[in-house]
C-alpha positions as CSV (number, residue, x, y, z in Angstrom):
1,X,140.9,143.8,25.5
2,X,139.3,147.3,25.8
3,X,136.2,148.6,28.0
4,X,134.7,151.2,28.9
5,X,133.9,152.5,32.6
6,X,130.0,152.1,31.7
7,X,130.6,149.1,30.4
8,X,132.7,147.9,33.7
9,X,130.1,149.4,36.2
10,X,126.9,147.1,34.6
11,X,129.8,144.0,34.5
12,X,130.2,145.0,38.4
13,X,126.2,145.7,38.9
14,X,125.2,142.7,37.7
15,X,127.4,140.8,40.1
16,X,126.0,142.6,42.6
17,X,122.4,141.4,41.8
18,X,123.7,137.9,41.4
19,X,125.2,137.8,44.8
20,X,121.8,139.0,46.5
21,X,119.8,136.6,44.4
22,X,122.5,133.7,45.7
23,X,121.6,135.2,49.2
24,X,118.1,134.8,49.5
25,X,118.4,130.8,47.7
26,X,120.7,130.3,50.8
27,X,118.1,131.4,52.7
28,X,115.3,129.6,51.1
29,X,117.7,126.1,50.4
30,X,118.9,125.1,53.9
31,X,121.3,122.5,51.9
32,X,123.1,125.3,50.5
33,X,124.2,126.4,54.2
34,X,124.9,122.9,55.3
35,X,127.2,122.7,52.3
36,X,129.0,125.8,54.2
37,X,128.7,127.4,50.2
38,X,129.7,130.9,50.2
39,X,127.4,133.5,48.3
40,X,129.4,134.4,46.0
41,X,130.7,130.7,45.0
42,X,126.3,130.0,44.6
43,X,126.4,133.3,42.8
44,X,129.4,132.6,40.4
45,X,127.7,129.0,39.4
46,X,124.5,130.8,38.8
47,X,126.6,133.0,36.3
48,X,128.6,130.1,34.8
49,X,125.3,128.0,33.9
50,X,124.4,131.1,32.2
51,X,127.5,132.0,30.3
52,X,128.5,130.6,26.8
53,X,129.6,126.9,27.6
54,X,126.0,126.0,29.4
55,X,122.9,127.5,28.9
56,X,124.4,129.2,25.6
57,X,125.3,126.2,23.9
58,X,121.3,125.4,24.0
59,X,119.5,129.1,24.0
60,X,122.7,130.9,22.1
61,X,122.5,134.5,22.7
62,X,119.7,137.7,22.3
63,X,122.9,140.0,22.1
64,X,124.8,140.4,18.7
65,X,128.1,140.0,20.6
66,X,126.7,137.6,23.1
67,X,128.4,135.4,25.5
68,X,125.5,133.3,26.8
69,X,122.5,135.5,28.7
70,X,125.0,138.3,28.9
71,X,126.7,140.7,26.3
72,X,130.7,140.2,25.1
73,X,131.9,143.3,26.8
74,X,130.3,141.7,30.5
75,X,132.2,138.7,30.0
76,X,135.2,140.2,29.3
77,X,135.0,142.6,32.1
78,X,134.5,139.1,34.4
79,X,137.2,138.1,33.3
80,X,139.4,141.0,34.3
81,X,138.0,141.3,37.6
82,X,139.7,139.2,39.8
83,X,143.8,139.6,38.6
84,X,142.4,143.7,40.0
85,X,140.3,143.0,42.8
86,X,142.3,140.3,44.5
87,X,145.1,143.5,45.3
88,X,142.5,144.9,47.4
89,X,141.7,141.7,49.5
90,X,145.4,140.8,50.3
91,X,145.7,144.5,50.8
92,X,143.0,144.8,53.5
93,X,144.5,142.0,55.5
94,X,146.4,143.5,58.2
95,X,145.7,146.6,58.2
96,X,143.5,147.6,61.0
97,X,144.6,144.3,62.9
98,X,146.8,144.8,65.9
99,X,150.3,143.1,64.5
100,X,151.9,141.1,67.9
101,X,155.6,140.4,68.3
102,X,157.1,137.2,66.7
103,X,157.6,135.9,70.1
104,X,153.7,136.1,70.8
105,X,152.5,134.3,67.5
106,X,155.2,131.7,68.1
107,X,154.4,130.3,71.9
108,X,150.7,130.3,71.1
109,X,150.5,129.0,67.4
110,X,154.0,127.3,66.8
111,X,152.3,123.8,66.5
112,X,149.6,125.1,64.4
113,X,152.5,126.7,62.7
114,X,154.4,123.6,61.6
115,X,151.2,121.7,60.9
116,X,150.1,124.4,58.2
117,X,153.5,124.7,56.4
118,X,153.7,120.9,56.3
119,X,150.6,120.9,54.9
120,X,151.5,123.8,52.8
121,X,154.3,122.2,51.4
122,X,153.9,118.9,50.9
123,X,150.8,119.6,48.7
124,X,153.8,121.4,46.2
125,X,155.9,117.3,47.0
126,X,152.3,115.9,46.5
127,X,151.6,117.4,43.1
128,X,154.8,117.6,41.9
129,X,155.5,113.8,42.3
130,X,152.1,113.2,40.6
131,X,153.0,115.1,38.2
132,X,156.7,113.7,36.7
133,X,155.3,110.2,37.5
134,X,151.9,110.5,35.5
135,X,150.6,113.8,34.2
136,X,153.3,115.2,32.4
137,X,154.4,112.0,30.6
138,X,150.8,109.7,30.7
139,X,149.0,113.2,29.6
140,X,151.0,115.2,28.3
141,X,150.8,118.4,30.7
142,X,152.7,120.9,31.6
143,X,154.9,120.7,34.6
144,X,153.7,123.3,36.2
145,X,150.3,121.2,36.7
146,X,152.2,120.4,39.9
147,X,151.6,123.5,41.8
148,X,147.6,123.7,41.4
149,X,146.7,121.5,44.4
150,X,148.5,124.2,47.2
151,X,147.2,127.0,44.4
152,X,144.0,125.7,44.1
153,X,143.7,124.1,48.4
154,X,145.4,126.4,50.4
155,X,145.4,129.3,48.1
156,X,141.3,129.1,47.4
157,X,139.5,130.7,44.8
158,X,140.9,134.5,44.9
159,X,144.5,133.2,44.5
160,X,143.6,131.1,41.8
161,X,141.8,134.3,40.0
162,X,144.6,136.3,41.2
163,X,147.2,133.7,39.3
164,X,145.1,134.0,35.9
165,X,147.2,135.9,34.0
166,X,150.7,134.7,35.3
167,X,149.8,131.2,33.8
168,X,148.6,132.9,30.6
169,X,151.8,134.3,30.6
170,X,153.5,131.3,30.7
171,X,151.3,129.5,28.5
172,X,149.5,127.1,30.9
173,X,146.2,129.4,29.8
174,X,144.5,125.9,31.0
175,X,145.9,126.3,34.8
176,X,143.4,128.8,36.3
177,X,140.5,126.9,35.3
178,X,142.0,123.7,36.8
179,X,143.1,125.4,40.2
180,X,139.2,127.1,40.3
181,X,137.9,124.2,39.9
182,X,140.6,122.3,42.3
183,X,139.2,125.2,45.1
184,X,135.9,124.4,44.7
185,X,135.7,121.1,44.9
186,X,138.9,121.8,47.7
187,X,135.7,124.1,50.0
188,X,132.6,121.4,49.4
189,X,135.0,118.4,50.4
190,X,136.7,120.1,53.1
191,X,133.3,120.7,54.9
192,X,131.8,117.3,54.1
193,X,134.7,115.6,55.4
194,X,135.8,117.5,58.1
195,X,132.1,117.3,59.0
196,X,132.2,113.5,59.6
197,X,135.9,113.6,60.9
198,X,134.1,115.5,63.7
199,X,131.3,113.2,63.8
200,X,133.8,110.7,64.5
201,X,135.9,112.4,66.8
202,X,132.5,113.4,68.8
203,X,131.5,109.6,69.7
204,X,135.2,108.7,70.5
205,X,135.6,111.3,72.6
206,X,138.2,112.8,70.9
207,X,135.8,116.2,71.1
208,X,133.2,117.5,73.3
209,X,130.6,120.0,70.9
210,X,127.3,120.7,72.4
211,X,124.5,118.5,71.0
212,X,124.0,120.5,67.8
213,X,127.6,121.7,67.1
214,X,127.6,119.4,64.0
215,X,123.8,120.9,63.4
216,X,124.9,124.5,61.1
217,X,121.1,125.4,61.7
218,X,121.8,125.0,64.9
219,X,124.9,127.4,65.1
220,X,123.4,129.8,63.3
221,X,120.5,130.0,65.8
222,X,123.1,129.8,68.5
223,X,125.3,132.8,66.9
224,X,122.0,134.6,66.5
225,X,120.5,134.2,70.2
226,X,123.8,134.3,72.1
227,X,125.3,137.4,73.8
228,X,128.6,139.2,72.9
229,X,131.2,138.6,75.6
230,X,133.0,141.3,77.5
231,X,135.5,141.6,74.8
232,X,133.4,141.5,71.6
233,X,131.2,143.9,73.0
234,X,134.3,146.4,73.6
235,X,135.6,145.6,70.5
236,X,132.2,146.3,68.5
237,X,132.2,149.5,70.5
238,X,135.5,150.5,69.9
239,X,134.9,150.1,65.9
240,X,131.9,151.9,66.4
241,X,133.6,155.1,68.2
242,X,136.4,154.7,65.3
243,X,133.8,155.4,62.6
244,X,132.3,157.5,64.5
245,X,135.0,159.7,65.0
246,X,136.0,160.3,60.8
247,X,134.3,162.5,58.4
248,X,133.8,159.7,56.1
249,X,135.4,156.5,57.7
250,X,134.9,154.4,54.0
251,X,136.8,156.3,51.6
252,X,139.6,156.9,54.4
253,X,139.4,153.0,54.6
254,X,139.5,152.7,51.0
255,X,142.1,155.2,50.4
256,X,144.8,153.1,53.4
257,X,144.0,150.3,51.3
258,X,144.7,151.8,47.7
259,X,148.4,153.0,49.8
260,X,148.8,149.8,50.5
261,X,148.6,148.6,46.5
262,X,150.7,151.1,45.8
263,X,153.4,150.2,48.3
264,X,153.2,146.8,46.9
265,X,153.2,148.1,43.0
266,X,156.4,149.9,44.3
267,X,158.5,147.0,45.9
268,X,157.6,144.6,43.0
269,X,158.7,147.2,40.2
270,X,162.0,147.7,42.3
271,X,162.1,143.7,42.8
272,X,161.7,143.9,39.2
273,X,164.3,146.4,37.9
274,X,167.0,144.5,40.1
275,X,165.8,141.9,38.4
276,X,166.3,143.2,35.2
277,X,170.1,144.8,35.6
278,X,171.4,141.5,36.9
279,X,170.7,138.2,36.6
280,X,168.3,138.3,34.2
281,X,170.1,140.4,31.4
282,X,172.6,137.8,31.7
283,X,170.7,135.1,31.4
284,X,167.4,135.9,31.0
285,X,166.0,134.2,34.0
286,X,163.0,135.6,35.3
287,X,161.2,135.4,38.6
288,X,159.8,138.1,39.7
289,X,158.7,139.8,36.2
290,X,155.8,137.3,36.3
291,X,154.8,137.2,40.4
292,X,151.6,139.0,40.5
293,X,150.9,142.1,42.7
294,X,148.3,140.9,45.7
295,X,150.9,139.0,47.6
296,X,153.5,142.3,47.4
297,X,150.5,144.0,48.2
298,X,149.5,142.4,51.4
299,X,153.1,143.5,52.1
300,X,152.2,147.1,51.6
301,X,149.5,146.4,54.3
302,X,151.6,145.4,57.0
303,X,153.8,148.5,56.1
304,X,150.7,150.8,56.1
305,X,149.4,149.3,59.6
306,X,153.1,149.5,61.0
307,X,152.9,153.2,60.2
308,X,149.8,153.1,61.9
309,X,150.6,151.9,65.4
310,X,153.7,153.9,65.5
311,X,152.0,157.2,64.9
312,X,149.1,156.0,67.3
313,X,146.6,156.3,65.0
314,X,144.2,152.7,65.2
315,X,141.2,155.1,66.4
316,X,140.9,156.1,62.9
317,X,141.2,152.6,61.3
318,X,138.4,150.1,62.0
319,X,139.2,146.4,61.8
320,X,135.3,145.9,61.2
321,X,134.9,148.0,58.1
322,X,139.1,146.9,56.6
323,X,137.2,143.2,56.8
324,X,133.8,144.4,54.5
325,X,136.1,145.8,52.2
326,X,137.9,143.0,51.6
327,X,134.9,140.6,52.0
328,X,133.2,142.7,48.9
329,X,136.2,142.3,47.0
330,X,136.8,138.6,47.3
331,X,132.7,138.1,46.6
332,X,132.9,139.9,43.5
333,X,136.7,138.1,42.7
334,X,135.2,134.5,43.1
335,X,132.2,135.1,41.5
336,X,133.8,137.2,38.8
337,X,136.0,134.2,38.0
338,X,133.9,131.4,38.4
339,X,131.0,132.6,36.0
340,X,134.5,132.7,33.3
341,X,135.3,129.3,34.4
342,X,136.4,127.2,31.5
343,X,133.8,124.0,31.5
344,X,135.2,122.4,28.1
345,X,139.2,122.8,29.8
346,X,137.8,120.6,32.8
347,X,136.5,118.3,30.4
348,X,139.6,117.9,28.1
349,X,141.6,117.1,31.4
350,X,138.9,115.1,33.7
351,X,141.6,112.5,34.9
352,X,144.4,114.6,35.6
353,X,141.8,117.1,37.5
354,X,140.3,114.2,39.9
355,X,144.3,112.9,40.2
356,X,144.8,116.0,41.6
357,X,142.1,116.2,43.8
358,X,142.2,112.8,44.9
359,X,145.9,113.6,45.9
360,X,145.1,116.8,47.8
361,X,142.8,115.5,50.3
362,X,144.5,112.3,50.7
363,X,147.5,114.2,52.0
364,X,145.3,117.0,54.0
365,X,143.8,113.7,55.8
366,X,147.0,111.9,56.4
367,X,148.5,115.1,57.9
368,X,145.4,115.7,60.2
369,X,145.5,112.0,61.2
370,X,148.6,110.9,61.6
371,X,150.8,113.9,62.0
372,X,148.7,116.9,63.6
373,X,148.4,114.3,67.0
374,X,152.4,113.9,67.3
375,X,152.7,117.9,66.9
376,X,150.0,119.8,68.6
377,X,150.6,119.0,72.2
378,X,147.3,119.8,73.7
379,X,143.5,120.2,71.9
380,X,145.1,118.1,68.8
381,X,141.6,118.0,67.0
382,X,140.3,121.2,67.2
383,X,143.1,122.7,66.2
384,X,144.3,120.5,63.5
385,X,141.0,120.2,62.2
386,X,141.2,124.4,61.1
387,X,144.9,123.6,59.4
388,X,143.1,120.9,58.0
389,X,139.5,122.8,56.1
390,X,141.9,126.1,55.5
391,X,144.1,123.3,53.5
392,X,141.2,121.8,51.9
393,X,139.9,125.4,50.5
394,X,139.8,128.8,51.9
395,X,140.3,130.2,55.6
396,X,136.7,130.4,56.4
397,X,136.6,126.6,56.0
398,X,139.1,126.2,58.9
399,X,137.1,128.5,61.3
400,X,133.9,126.7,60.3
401,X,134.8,123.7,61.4
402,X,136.3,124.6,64.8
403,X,133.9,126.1,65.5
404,X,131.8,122.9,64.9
405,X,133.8,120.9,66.5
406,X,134.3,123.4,69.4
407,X,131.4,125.7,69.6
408,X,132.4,127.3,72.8
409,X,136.3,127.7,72.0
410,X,136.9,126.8,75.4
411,X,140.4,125.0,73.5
412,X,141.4,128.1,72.6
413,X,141.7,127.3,68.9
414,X,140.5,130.3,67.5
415,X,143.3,132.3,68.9
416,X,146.1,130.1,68.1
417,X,144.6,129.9,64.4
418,X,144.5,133.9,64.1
419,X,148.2,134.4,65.2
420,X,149.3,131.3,63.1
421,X,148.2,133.3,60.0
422,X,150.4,135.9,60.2
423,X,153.1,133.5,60.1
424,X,151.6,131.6,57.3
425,X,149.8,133.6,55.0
426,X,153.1,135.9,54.1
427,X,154.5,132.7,52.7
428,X,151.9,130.1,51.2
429,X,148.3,129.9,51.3
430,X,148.3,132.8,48.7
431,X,151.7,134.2,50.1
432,X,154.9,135.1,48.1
433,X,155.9,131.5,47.4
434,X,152.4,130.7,46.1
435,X,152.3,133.5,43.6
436,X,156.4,132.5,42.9
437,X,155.7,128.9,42.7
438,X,154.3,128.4,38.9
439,X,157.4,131.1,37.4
440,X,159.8,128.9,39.6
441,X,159.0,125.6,37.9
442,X,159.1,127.9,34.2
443,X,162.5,128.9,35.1
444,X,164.1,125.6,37.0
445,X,161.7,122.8,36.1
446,X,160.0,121.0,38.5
447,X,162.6,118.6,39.9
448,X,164.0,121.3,40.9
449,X,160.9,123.0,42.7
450,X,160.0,119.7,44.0
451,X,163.7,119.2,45.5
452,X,163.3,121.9,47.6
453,X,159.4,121.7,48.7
454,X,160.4,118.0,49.7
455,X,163.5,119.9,51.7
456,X,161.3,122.3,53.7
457,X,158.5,119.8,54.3
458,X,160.9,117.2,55.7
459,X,162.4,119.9,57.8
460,X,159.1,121.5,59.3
461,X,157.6,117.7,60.5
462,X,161.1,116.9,62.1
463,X,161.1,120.2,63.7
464,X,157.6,119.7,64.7
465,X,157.9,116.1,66.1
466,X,161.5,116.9,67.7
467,X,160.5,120.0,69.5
468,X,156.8,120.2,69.9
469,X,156.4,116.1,69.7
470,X,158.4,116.0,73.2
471,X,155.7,117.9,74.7
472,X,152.6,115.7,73.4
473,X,151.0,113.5,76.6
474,X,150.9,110.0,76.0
475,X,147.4,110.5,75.5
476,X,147.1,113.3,72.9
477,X,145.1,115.3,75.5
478,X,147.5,116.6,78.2
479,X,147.4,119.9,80.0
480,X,150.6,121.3,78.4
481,X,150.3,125.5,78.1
482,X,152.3,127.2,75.2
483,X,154.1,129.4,78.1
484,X,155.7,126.1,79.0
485,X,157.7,125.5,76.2
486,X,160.4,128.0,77.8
């Protein structure tokens, strides 16, 4: 597939439009915003329903080379978009942040810690299983149908994108439609149900939100009315002063992040070549030849903001604008890849794609239930109820609904979540295993894969309930501080 630049900037302007279009029905459709639906996931339907496999089956096309309302070259430009763009959102994702020490993230977030990777990993035991017992031989799938619910859950939309042309490689073409449609279906479940967990939680008085905290109207009034602490205020500031203070503070932004890819492009060509002159000339295994770049390159971004706080420079790199940058990207990524969608693939493999689903949120559920009370020693819900919507589809989901279920954060949950990601994202949820996983179960099959994920998700719930269990009050609600745990 060939295009030109012309032919890429009306792919990328027409996005654009879409997204403000998707905007302003959020705006007029107040269901839209209870659903919690991001822009760009309203934006991308907009642009499937248009595309070849809806409205084009009916209307066909007034281009020559048509695919649906659009041209051929726009469709295949879509369709590159997201394997590119997803670099620069893993990329953006430290840099700019202040990085604590190990120590730091553990004492405040180690619960939150072991409920994530148990989720995290046994969503790979989860699939896996449901896979050997029924897809594979009842279907007739590929093994490496077993990895979609964490790809498609924890990883969300952009690491499903992102994954597109690893599974092409390794002829599971079918895979990224399935794990795009597992993430959507992962973000409007997630808020529905976590909605009425919360609900519930409210009149047992597991939580405390305000009168409207279940009400998103409500919140967005609240966030709208509602004056910056202390902190956010000198925060906002300091972002201000830092853009302030640089000739042109976007393209300098722009220009750490494109370091940071090619950081990244330079590890994984190096993980590559060892790769190459040993194990597999010798036997032609292959790992790393198929891992994609974004997870190396959120790599490069920890390296580039390292180099940043020893030099002294974080007045010149603003948090604030690193965020919009990667917030573009990952609009144009999941709406780039959701109007390419593959409707007729979800058809062709209905049963195995609600399976899967089914599965996922039964196991998100049991972990937030049963588990997430015997691990978190303090503020259980609120807590486990983030682990629990960032499982279900996308991070955003997780702070959405602590933040409905505690609209003041006086648990603190907010915090604990932000340092657990930097001990969770690295790995899964999009991280280096994630982008591993589907080449892993090509190379060693998935009893293999599944052997190990069922390994590191026994060992992360005993260590949970063996070191952080002792501390839960026989209530669920004690006053236990993370400081304690020394």
């Amino acid at each position: 597939m060939t295009m030109t630049v012309g032919e890429l900037f009306v792919a990328l302007v027409l996005i654009g439009m879409i997204l403000l279009v998707s905007n302003a029905l959020r705006v007029l459709m107040p269901w839209l915003r209870r659903l919690f639906l991001p822009s760009s996931v309203v934006g991308g339907a907009l642009l499937l329903l248009a595309g070849p496999e809806v409205l084009g089956l009916f209307t066909g096309s007034p281009f020559e080379d048509g695919a649906g309302l659009f041209p051929e070259y726009v469709y295949e430009s879509w369709a590159a978009l997201p394997g590119l763009l997803i670099n620069v959102v893993f990329a953006a994702l430290f840099i700019g942040r202040p990085i604590p020490g190990l120590r730091t993230i553990w004492m405040r977030a180690g619960p939150q810690v072991v409920v994530g990777q148990t989720m995290a990993w046994g969503q790979y035991v989860v699939g896996l299983t449901l896979a050997l017992v029924i897809l594979v031989p009842v279907f007739g799938m590929n093994p490496m149908v077993g990895a979609l619910i964490e790809i498609g859950f924890e990883g969300g939309h952009g690491t499903a994108a992102g994954m597109a042309d690893t599974f092409a490689e390794l002829g599971f073409e079918e895979g990224a439609d399935l794990a795009l449609g597992l993430a959507t279906v992962g973000i409007v479940s997630g808020v529905l149900i976590g909605t009425v967990l919360i609900n519930i939680a409210a009149r047992r008085g597991i939580v405390n939100p305000s009168e409207d905290a279940d009400d998103p109207d409500a919140l967005m009034r609240e966030d709208a009315q509602s004056q910056p602490s202390t902190e956010e205020y000198s925060e906002f500031k300091k972002d201000l002063m830092q853009e302030a203070d640089t000739s042109d503070p976007l393209s300098i932004h722009i220009g750490l992040v494109g370091i940071a890819i090619a950081i990244g492009w330079l590890i994984l060509s190096g993980l590559q070549w060892v790769e190459q002159m040993n194990w597999a000339r010798d036997d032609g295994m292959e790992i790393m030849a198929h891992v994609p770049l974004f997870p190396i390159a959120m790599i490069g971004g920890v390296i580039v903001q390292l180099f940043v706080m020893r030099f002294k420079l974080e007045r010149h790199v603003s948090s604030r604008t690193m965020s919009r940058i990667a917030g573009s990207s990952l609009d144009f990524t999941i709406a780039a890849a959701l109007a390419t969608l593959s409707l007729a693939v979800l058809g062709e493999f209905l049963i195995p794609f609600l399976l899967l689903a089914a599965a996922g949120i039964g196991w998100s559920l049991f972990v937030l239930i049963v588990i997430a009370p015997k691990v978190i020693p303090e503020n259980w819900f609120e807590r486990g109820i983030g682990d629990f919507g960032q499982s279900m589809g996308v991070t955003v989901t997780g702070l959405l609904l602590m933040r409905m279920a505690d609209p003041k954060n006086r648990s603190g949950a907010l915090e604990s979540f932000g340092y657990k990601q930097l001990m969770f994202e690295p790995v899964v949820g999009g991280g280096l295993f994630t982008a591993a996983s589907i080449p892993l179960i090509a190379q060693f099959g998935p009893v293999t894969v599944l052997g190990l994920t069922l390994v590191l998700t026994l060992a992360w719930l005993a260590f949970g309930l063996l070191y952080f269990g002792r501390m839960v009050p026989d209530r669920g609600r004690g006053r236990w501080h993370p400081d304690q745990a020394e």
